[in-house]
C-alpha positions in Angstrom: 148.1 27.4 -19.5 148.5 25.3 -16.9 152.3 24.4 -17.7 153.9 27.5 -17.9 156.1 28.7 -15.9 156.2 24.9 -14.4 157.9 21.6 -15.4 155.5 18.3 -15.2 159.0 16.4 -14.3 159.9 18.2 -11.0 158.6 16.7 -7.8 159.7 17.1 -3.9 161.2 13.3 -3.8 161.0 13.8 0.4 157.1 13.8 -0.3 156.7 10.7 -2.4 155.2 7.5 -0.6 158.1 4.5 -0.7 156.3 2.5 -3.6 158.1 -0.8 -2.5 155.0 -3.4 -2.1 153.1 -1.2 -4.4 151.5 -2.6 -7.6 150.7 -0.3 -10.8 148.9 -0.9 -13.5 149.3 1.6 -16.9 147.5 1.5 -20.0 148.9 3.2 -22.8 147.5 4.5 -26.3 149.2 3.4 -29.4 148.1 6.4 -31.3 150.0 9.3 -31.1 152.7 6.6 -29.9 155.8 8.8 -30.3 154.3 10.7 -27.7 152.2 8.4 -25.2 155.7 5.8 -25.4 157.7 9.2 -23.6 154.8 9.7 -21.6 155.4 6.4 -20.5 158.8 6.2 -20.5 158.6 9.0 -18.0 155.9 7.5 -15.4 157.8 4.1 -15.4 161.3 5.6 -14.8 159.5 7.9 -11.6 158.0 4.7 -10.6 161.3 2.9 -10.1 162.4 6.1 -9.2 160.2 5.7 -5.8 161.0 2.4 -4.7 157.8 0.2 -7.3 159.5 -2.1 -8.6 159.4 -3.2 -12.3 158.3 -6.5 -11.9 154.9 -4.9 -10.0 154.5 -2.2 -13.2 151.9 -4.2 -15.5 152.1 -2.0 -19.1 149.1 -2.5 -21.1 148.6 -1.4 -24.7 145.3 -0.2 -26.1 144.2 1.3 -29.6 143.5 4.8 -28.6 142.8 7.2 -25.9 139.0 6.5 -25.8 140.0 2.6 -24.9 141.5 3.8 -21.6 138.7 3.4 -19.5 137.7 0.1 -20.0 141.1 -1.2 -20.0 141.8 0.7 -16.6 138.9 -1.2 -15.6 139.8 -4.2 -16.5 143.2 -4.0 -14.0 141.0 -2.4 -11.2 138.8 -5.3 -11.8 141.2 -7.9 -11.7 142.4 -6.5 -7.9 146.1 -7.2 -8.8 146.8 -3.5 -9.0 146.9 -0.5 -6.5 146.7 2.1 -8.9 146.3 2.9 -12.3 147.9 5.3 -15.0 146.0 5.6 -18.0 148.5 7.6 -20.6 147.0 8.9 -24.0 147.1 12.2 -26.4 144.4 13.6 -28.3 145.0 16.6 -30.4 142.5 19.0 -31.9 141.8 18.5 -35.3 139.4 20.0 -37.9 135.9 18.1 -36.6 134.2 17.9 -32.7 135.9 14.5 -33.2 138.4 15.4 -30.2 135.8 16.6 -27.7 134.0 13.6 -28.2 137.3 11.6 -27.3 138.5 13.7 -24.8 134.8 13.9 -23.3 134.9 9.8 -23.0 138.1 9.3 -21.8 138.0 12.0 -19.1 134.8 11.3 -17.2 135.2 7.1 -18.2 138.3 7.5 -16.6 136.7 9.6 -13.5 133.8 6.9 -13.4 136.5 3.8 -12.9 138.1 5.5 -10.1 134.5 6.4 -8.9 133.6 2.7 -9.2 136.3 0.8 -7.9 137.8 2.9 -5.4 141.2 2.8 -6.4 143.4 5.6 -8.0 143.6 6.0 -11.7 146.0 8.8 -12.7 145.0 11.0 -15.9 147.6 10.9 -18.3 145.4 11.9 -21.5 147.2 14.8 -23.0 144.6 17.2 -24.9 146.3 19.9 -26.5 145.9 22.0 -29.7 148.7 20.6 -31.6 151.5 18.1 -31.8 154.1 20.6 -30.5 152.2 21.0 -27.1 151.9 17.4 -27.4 155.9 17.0 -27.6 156.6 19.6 -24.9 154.3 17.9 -22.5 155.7 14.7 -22.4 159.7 15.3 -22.0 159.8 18.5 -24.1 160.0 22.0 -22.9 157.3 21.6 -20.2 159.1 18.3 -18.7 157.0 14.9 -18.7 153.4 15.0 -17.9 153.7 10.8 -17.2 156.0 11.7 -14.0 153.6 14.2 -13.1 150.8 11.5 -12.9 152.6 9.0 -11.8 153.6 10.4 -8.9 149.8 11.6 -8.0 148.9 7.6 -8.7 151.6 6.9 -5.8 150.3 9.7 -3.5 146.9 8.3 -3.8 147.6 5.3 -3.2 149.1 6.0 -0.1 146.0 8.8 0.9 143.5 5.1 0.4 145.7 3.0 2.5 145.6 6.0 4.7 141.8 5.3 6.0 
């Protein structure tokens, strides 16, 4: 696994981009909500962290993990936002119901960055059960929503770069 021997929460600070005039959008899934509201938690907090300040963090609910890409695509439509975080989980259960989901929210996600040229971080959690879920997202693997929101910051930065 990706995750061990590595926490999702720790980041070089001296490496971050200053996030003061920048503007974030993040959709988060309602289902699995005990987990996609610490994923949150997380990527907000590092936001602020890094110099975005709350007023510029737009949080956007949405029914599920497969509703991510549209509603990312509504914010990189609307041109008020820099970046994107779309945060989700979706955990294997008895049918191919979970590929399907994870399948659409992965490359729907991909396509919106694709098609608007501007960053939208993957925060979609797929794992095999809950308890990866919960160590993934301030458990024993640290908070997968720093993680990614920290990569939204750093591409910002790389697109303002050119």
């Amino acid at each position: 696994m990706a995750t061990v021997n590595r926490n999702l929460s720790e980041y070089d600070k001296e490496e971050i981009p200053n996030g003061a005039d920048f503007k974030i959008g993040i959709v988060v899934s309602e289902w699995n909500n005990a987990i996609t509201f610490n994923l949150l938690k997380g990527a907000k907090k590092t936001l602020m962290d890094n110099g975005v300040k709350e007023e510029n963090i737009d949080v956007r609910l949405v029914p599920g993990a497969y509703e991510l890409p549209l509603s990312a695509q509504f914010f990189c439509k609307s041109n008020k936002v820099d970046g994107v975080v779309a945060i989700g989980v979706v955990i294997q259960g008895e049918t191919r119901h979970f590929d399907f989901v994870c399948e659409g929210a992965s490359q729907g996600l991909m396509e919106v960055n694709l098609k608007y040229n501007t960053p939208v971080s993957f925060c979609v959690l797929t794992d095999n059960n809950e308890q990866q879920s919960i160590d993934r997202s301030g458990g024993i693997h640290g908070n997968k929503g720093v993680e990614c929101a920290i990569a939204c910051m750093k591409m910002i930065e790389l697109k303002r770069s050119f």
